[in-house]
N, C-alpha and C positions, 0 to 999 in steps of 0.2 A: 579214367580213360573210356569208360562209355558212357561216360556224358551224361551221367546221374549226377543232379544236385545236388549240395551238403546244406550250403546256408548259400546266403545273397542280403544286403541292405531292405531295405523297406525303400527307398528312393528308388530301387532298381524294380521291384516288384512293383509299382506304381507307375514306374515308367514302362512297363509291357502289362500292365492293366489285369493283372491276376491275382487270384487271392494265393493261391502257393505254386511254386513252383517246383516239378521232379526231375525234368531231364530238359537239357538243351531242343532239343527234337522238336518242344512244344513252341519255342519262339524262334530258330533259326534255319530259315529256308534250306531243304536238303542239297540244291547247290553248292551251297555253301560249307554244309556241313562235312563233305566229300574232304575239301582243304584244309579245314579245320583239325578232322582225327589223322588226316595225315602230318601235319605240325603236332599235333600233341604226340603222336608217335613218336615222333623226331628228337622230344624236350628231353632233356635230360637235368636231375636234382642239378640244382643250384647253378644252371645257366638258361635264364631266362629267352623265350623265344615270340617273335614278334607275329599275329594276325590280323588280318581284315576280312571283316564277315556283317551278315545284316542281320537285325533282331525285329521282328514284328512286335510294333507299340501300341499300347491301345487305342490307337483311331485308324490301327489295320491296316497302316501301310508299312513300309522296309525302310529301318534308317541307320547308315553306315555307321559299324563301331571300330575302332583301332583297341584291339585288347593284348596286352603282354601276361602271357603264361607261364607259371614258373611247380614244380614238381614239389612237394615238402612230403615230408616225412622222413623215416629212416629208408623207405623201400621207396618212396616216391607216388606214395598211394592214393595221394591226392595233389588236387592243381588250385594250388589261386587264380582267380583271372583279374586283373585289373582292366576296366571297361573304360574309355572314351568316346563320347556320342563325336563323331568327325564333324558331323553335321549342323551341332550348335556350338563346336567348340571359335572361341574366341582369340584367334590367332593369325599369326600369317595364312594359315593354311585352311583358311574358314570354307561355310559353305559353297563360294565363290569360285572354290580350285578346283572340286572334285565332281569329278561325272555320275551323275547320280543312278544310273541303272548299275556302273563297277566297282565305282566307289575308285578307281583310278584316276590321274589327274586329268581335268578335261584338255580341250584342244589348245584353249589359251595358257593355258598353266602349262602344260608341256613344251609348247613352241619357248612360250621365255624362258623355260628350265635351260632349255637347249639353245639358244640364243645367248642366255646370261654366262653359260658356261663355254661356250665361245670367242665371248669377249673377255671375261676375266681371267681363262688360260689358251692363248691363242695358239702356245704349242702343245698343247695338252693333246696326246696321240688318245682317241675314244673313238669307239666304233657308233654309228647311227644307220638306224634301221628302220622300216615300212613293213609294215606285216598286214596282210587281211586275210580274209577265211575264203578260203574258193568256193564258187559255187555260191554264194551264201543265197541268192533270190530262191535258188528252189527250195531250201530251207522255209522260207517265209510262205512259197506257195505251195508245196508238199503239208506242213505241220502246222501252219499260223503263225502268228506274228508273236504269241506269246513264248513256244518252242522258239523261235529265232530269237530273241531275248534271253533265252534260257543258254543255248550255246554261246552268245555273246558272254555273260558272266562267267561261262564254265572258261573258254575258253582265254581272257582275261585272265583267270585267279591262275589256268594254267601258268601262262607265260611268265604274270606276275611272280608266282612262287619258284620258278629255274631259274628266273633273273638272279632272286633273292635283293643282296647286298653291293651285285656289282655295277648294278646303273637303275634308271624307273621305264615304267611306261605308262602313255596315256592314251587315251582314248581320243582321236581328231574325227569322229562320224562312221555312223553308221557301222560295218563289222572292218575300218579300218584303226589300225592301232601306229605307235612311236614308240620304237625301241630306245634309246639316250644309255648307251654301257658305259657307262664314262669310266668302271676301274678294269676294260675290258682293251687291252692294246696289242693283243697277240693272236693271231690266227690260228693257232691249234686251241687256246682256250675259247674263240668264240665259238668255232664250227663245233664244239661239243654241246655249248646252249643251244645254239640253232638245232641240232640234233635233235637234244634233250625234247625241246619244243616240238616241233616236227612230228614226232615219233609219237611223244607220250598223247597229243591231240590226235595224231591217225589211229591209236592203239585203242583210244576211249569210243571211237566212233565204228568201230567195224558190225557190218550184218555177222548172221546168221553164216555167212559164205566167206568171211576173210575179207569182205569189200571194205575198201573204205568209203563213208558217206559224210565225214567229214575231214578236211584238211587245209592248212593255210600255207602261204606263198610270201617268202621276204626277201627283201631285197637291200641293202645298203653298202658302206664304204665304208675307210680310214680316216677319219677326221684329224690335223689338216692336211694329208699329204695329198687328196684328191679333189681337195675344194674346202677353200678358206672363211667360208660363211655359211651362216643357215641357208639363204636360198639357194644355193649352186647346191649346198648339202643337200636340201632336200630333193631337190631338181636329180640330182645323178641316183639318191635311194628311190626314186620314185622310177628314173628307166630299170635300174637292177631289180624293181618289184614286173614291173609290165614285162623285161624277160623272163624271169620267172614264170610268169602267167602266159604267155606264149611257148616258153619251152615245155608245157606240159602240167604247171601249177604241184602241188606237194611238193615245193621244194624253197631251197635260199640259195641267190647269189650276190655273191660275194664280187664286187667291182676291182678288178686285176685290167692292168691297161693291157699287157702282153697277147691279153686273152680276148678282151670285150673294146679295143679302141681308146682312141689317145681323143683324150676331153679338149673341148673345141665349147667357151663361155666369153658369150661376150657384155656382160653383166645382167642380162633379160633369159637370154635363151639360152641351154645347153645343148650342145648336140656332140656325139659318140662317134667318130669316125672310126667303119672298122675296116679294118685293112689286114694283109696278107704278112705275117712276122718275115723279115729277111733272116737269111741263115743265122751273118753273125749278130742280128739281134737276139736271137733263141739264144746263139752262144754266150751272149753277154750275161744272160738274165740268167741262165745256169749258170755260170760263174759266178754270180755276185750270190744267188740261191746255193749255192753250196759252201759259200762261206758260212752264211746260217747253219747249215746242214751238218757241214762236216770240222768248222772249225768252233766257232762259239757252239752248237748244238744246242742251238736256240728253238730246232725245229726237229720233232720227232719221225722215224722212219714214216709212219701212214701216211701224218699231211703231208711230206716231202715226195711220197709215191704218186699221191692226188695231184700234189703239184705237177709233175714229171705228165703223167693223163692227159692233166688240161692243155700244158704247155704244147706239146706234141699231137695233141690229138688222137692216143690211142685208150683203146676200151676197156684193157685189164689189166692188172699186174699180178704177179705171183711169185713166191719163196720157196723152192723145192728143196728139198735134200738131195746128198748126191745118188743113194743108192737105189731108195725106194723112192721113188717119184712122186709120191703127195705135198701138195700144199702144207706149209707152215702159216702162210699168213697169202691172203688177197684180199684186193677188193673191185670193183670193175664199175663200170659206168650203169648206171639204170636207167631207164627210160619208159614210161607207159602207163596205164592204170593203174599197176600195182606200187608204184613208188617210181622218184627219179633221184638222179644224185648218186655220189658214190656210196654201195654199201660193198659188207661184206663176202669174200666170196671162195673157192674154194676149185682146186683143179689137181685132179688123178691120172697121170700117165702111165702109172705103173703095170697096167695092164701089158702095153707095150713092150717087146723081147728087147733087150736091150743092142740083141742084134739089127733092130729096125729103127735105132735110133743114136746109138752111140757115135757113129761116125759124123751122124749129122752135128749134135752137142759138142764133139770134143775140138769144135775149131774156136780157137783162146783169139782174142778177148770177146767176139762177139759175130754170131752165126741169125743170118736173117735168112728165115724162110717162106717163100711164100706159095701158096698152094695151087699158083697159075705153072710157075714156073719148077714148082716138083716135080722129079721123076719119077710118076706115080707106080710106074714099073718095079723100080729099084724100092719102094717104101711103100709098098703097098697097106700095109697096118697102120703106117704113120698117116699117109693123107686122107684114110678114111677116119681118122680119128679129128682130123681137122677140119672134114667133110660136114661128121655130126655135131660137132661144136659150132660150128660157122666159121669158123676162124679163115679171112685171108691173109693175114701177115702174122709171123710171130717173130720174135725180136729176142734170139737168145744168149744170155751170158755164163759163162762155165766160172764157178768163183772156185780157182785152184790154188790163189794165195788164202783162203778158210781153211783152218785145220779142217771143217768138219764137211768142208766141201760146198758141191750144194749150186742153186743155178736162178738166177734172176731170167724171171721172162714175162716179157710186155707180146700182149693180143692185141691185133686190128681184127676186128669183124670184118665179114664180106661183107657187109654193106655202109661201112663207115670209108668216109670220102680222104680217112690219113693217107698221105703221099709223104714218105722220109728219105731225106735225102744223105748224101754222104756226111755233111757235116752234123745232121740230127744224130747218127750213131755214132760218131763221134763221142758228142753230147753226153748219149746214152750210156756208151761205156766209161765214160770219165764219172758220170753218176754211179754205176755200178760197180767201180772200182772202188771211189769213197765210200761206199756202203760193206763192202767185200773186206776193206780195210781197218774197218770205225768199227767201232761196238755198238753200233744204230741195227746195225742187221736181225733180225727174229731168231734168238738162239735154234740152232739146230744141232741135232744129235752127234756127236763126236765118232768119227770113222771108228 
C-alpha cells in the first residue's frame, strides 16, 4: 500500500528503461498516483479491482496501462498487479479508441459507444451527459498550458472513478467530456454521481480562503423519453450544459419538461419552449409524482422535496419537530460563488415564545404567511425573524396525524419571483399529507 516494489518481470523493467525498480513514484505521474492509492485502498483480499494510470517508458514519454489489482496474503500485505500496455494492445479497443492525454475513450469512440447502444436497445432508459470544466481558459492563461493538462487528467480520472461500473466517459475536445450511464435509470441514483463529481472536483480545488478555483458544469436527460437518437440527445444535453453555464456554472441540470419547456425537434434543430406550468398542469405532474413518492416509493423523501422546490418554485424546505422548533432535515436552493444547486440546510425557530407563533401554526392543514401581509404588530418576534432570514412567503404544514408531531415548511425568499396559487397549496398539502402519513418522513422524536 505505499507503493514499494517487491518483484516485477525483466519485460516490464525494460519496458520503463531501468536497471531496478523500488517504488511506483519512480515511473507513474503523481496525477495519477492520487487515483491509484485511492483504488488500492479500496481492494479488498480476493476481489480484484480495476485501474487506469500512466507509466513513463524509456523514451520519456506516458503510455496508458489498464492494470487489475488484487490483495494476497493472509493480511493482504501485498498487491499483485497485472499490467496491459492499452496502447499497443491488439484489440477492438487498440490505440485508435483512446484519448491519449486521459487515456479515456476519445470523441469517435464515445459517439459510437453511444450511438451503438441506441440502436441495439432503443428502450433502454440510460441517462447522457456533457460535462466541461468552467472557466477552463483562465486556467490555461493564469498557470500554462502544461497545469491545464494537468487538471484535464486529474479531473477525468475524477469523474471516471464515481462513474466506476455504471456507464463510460470520453473525452470529445479540449476540457469537454460524455457522460453514457447506461446502468444509470433513476433520478435519485444519478443526482448522487453528479453530486459525487461536483463536490469532490470543487473540494480538490479550493484556495487558501474556501474559494473554489476549480469546477465543472453538466447538463443532460433521460434517454429515450426526451429524445430518441444521438443527435436530438446530444442537441438537448448540450442546452441543459449552456443552462448550467448561464445559471451560474458549478452545477448539473437535469432536463424535466415541467420545469425547462416542452421540446420542439424538427429533425436539424431543437429548440425548448419555455412557458408558464397551468395550475392543473402542476396538479397533474404531482399526481402522477406521488405515485412514485408515495405508493411504489420508488423516490426518496430529499429528491421528492427537490422535486416539490423546482416544481413550484420555492427556495427551502424543512422538517421541524413539534416542540422544539429545530430542523430535522433541509435543504434550500443555492446560488452564487460559493455553490449552486440544492444543498443542505438547517433552520432554528425555537428562539421564538411559542406565544408568538402558536396561533399562527396551529391552522390544519396549511397556514401561509407572508411578511407583506403580517400583522407586524400582533407578531412582533415572529416577523423580525423573517425580517433576518429574508423570507417573504412561508408555506406552513402542522402534521397532527404524526405521533410525534412536528411541521413541514417551504420558504420563498424576498426576492424570489414564486407567486402560489390556491391550487399550488392544494398541491402542497396533498404532498404533505402523504409524507405525514408514509414512512418517507425524517424520523422525529416521539412526544
Amino acid at each position: 500500500e505505499n507503493l514499494n516494489v517487491c518483484d516485477y518481470s525483466k519485460d516490464f523493467l525494460e519496458f520503463v528503461g531501468r536497471a531496478k525498480l523500488t517504488n511506483l513514484e519512480q515511473i507513474v505521474p503523481w496525477q495519477d498516483l492520487i487515483n491509484l492509492k485511492n483504488i488500492l485502498f479500496g481492494t479488498d483480499k480476493g476481489s480484484p479491482s480495476l485501474s487506469c494510470f500512466r507509466i513513463k517508458t524509456k523514451k520519456g514519454d506516458l503510455s496508458w496501462f489498464a492494470a487489475t489489482l488484487e490483495k494476497q496474503g493472509e493480511f493482504g500485505e501485498s498487491i499483485r498487479m497485472e499490467l496491459n500496455d492499452i496502447q499497443s494492445l491488439k484489440t477492438d479497443y487498440s490505440d485508435g479508441h483512446f484519448d491519449k492525454m486521459t487515456g479515456l475513450y476519445n470523441k469517435s469512440t464515445i459517439i459510437d459507444y453511444a450511438n451503438d447502444l441506441m440502436h441495439e436497445s432503443p428502450t433502454k432508459h440510460f441517462y447522457f451527459f456533457l460535462m466541461d470544466i468552467d472557466n477552463f481558459k483562465s486556467v490555461n492563461d493564469t498557470y500554462g498550458h502544461m497545469r491545464g493538462d494537468e487538471v484535464i487528467i486529474d479531473v477525468a480520472h475524477t469523474a471516471q472513478e464515481i462513474i466506476g461500473d455504471k456507464g463510460v466517459i470520453g473525452r470529445i475536445g479540449g476540457d469537454e467530456f460524455m457522460l453514457v450511464l447506461e446502468k444509470i435509470d433513476n433520478e435519485p441514483r444519478l443526482r448522487e454521481i453528479l453530486r459525487d463529481i461536483r463536490y469532490t472536483i470543487r473540494d480538490k480545488y479550493q484556495d487558501e480562503s474556501n474559494n473554489k478555483t476549480i469546477s465543472v458544469s453538466m447538463g443532460g436527460a433521460l434517454f429515450p423519453d426526451f429524445a430518441k437518437d444521438y443527435e436530438s440527445m446530444f442537441q438537448l444535453a448540450d442546452k441543459m450544459l449552456y443552462l448550467a453555464k448561464t445559471k451560474g456554472k458549478d452545477r448539473y441540470i437535469i432536463y424535466t419538461p415541467f420545469v425547462h419547456g416542452k421540446i420542439v425537434y424538427d429533425g436539424n434543430v431543437m429548440t425548448i419552449q419555455k412557458h408558464m406550468l397551468m395550475d392543473q398542469a402542476k396538479s397533474d405532474l404531482m399526481m402522477e409524482f406521488l405515485d412514485d413518492y408515495y405508493v411504489k416509493k420508488t423516490i426518496p423523501f430529499k429528491t421528492a422535496m427537490e422535486r416539490v422546490l423546482d416544481t413550484y418554485g420555492l427556495d427551502e424546505g424543512y422538517v421541524l419537530g413539534e416542540d422544539k422548533l429545530t430542523s430535522h432535515f433541509g435543504i434550500k436552493q443555492v446560488s452564487g460563488k460559493d455553490g449552486s444547486g440544492v444543498e443542505d440546510s438547517s433552520l432554528d425557530i425555537s428562539p421564538i415564545t411559542s406565544e408568538d407563533y402558536k396561533s399562527l401554526f396551529n391552522i390544519y392543514p396549511l397556514k401561509t404567511i407572508n411578511i407583506y401581509d403580517l400583522q407586524k404588530d400582533n407578531y412582533p418576534i415572529f416577523s423580525e425573524f423573517m425580517t433576518n432570514c429574508g423570507y417573504r412567503v412561508l408555506v406552513v404544514y402542522h402534521m397532527t396525524k404524526n405521533p410525534a408531531g412536528g411541521y413541514i415548511i417551504f420558504a420563498s425568499n424576498a426576492t424570489s419571483s414564486c407567486r402560489l396559487s390556491e391550487i399550488d397549496f392544494t398541491d402542497l398539502a396533498y404532498f404533505c399529507r402523504m409524507t405525514e402519513l408514509s414512512d418517507q418522513c425524517p424520523k422525529l422524536p416521539a412526544l
